[in-house]
C-alpha positions as CSV (number, residue, x, y, z in Angstrom):
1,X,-4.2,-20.2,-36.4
2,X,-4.3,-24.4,-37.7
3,X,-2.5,-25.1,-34.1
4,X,-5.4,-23.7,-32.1
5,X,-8.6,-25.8,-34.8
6,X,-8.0,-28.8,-33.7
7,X,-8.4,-28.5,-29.6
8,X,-11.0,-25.5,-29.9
9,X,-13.0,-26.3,-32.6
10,X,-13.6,-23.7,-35.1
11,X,-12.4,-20.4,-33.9
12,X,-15.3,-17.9,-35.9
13,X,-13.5,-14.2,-35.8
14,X,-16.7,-12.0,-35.0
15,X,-15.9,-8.5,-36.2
16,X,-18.0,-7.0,-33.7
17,X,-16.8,-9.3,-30.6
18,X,-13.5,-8.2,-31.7
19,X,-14.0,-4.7,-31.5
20,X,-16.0,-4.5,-28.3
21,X,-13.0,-6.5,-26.9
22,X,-10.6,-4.5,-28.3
23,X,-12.2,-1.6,-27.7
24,X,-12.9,-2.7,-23.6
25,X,-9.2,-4.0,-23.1
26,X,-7.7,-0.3,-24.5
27,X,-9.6,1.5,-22.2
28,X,-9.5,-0.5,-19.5
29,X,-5.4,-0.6,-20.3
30,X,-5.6,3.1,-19.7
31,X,-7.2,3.5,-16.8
32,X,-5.0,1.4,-15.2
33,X,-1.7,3.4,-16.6
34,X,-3.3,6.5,-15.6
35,X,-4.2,5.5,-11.9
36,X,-1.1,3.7,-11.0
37,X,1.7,5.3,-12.7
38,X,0.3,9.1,-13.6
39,X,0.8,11.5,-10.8
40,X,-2.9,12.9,-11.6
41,X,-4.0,9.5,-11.2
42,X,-1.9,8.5,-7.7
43,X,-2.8,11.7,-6.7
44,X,-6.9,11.2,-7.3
45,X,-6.4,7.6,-5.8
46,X,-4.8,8.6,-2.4
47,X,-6.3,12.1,-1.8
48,X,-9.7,11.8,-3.1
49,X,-10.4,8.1,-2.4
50,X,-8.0,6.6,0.1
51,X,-8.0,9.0,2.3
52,X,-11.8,9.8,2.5
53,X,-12.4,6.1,3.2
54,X,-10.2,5.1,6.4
55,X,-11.5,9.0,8.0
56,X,-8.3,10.8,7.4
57,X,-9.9,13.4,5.0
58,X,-13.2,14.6,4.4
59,X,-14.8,13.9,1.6
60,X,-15.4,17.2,1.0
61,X,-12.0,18.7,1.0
62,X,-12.8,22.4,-0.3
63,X,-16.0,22.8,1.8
64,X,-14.3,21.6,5.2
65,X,-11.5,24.5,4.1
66,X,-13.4,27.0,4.1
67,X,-15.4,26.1,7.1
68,X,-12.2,26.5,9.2
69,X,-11.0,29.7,7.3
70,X,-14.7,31.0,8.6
71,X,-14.5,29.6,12.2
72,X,-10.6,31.2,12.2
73,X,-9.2,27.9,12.5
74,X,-6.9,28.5,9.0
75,X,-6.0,31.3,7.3
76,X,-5.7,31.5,3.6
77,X,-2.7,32.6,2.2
78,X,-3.2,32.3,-1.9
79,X,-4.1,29.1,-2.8
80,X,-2.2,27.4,0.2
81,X,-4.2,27.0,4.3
82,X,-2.1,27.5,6.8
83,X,-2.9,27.0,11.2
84,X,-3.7,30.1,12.8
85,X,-2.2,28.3,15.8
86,X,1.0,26.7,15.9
87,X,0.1,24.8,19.6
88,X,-3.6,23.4,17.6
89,X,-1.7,22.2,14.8
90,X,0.8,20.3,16.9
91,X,-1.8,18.7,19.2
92,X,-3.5,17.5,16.0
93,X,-0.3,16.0,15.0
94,X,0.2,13.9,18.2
95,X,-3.1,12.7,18.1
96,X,-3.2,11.2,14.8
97,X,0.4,9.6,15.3
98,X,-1.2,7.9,18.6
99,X,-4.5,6.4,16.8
């Protein structure tokens, strides 16, 4: 601690500063970890935010679902969507490799 007086000046060791900053680095150490290297958090990054934002997916994932399970676009099978028509789901295919 000496090596640091003497180009600083008195370092003063705030308990409160400390905490805050303690407390602000930990969580913000966290969040990080859990975004980047969870697959909870990759998962929330790409398919609720990525996605949404360059127009791949809506941002409302469960009510654009079930609009197509009601026009007859997808049927539900469980928990899992699936095209009605095999010819549909292979034009939409094409056309999002082209653009």
């Amino acid at each position: 601690m000496n090596l640091l007086q003497g180009h600083l000046g008195q370092l003063a060791a705030d308990p409160t500063a400390s905490i805050l900053l303690g407390t602000i680095s930990g969580l913000g150490g966290a969040l990080g970890y859990t975004l980047t290297l969870t697959a909870w958090g990759q998962w929330c990054l790409l398919t609720r935010i990525w996605l949404p934002l360059t127009g791949r997916l809506p941002w409302a994932v469960a009510a654009f679902l079930d609009d197509a399970y009601q026009r007859g676009v997808l049927r539900q099978a469980g928990a899992v969507y699936q095209f009605r028509h095999a010819r549909l789901q292979s034009r939409l295919a094409q056309g999002r490799r082209r653009g």
